[in-house]
Structure formats: structure tokens, C-alpha cells
N, C-alpha and C positions, 0 to 999 in steps of 0.2 A: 145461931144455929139455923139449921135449912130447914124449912117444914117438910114435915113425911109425907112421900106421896104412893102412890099405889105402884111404884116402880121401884120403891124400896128395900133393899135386898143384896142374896147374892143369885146370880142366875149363871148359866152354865148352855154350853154351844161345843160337843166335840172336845178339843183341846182347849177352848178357852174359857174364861171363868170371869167374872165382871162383879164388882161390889157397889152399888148405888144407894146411895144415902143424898135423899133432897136433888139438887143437883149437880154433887159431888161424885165421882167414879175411881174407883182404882182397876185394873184389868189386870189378868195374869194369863198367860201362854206354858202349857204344858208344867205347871204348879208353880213359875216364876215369876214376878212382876214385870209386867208389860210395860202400862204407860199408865198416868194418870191426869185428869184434868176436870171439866167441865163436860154435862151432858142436857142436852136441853129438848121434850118430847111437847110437839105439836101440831097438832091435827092430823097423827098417820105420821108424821115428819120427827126423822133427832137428826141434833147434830150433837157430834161429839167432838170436843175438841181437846187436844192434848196441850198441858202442859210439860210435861217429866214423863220419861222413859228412860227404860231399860234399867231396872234396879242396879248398880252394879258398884261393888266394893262398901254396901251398904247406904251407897246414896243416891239421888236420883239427879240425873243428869236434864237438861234442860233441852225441850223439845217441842216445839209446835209443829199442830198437822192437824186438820178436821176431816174427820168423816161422816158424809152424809148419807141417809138413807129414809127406808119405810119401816114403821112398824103396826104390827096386828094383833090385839090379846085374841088367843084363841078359848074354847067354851071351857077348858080345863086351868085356864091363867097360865098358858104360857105366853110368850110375846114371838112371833114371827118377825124375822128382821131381813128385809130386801134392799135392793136397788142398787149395793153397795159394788167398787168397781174398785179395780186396781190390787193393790197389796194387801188388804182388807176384805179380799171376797169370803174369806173362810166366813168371815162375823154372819154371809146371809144362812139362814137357815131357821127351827128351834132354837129356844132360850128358856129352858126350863126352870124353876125356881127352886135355889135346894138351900131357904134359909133367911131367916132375916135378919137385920141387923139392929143391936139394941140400942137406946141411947146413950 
């Protein structure tokens, strides 16, 4: 099991929706499963890296892609997230926290 870290959760950006447990992710796009893989936060810095996307006929299809960027807790625990470029520009913005996840 992944040990809890202060990133753990579900957080929320617009249309997108993100679940992080340790440094495990699952993300969703407009209520549907996105992509899922690994997520790793350091010093200001994550990468994310996919394994599986795009839920589709109940399974997940296999898929690598990282995306890298910046992040910021702000005074209220959100996390500000920049740097990001390409297909992934939505991800910069807020990520507000609507939830945690139990063990």
C-alpha cells in the first residue's frame, strides 16, 4: 500500500477531476475516466505519467504519456498547477480539493 501523503484525494480543475492515493492517480474528463498511472510531486515539480486511458467497453486500454509541470499549495490547500504545454494545457490552473479517499 502507498503511504498517505498531503496530495491525497480527489481534486478538481474545470472539466477535470483527478483521484490520488500515494502515488497512484486515476483522472476523469467531463465525469468519464481519462487515464490512469503514476504521479510523482517534487520540489514545485510532478510528473505524471500514464499508464491506461480512455476507459472504454469497461477496460482500460494501454497507454503511456507524461506530463510534466509546476505546482503551488495555495493559503486555502488548493494546489495551483502550471508549466504544462500541449494537449494538457487545460490541467494549468486551480485544483481544488472536493474529498478524500479512504483506505
Amino acid at each position: 500500500m502507498a503511504n498517505k501523503t498531503k496530495y491525497d484525494g480527489k481534486w478538481e480543475n474545470k472539466e477535470f477531476r483527478i483521484k490520488i492515493k500515494g502515488n497512484k492517480y486515476v483522472s476523469y474528463y467531463k465525469g468519464f475516466r481519462y487515464g490512469k498511472g503514476t504521479i510523482e510531486f517534487d520540489n514545485g515539480n510532478f510528473i505524471l505519467t500514464s499508464t491506461y486511458a480512455r476507459w472504454k467497453f469497461f477496460i482500460w486500454l494501454p497507454f503511456v504519456e507524461e506530463v510534466k509541470g509546476k505546482y503551488t499549495f495555495t493559503k486555502n490547500d488548493e494546489i495551483i498547477i502550471s508549466n504544462i504545454e500541449g494537449r494538457y494545457v487545460d490541467f494549468n490552473g486551480i485544483w481544488k480539493q472536493r474529498g478524500i479517499i479512504s483506505d
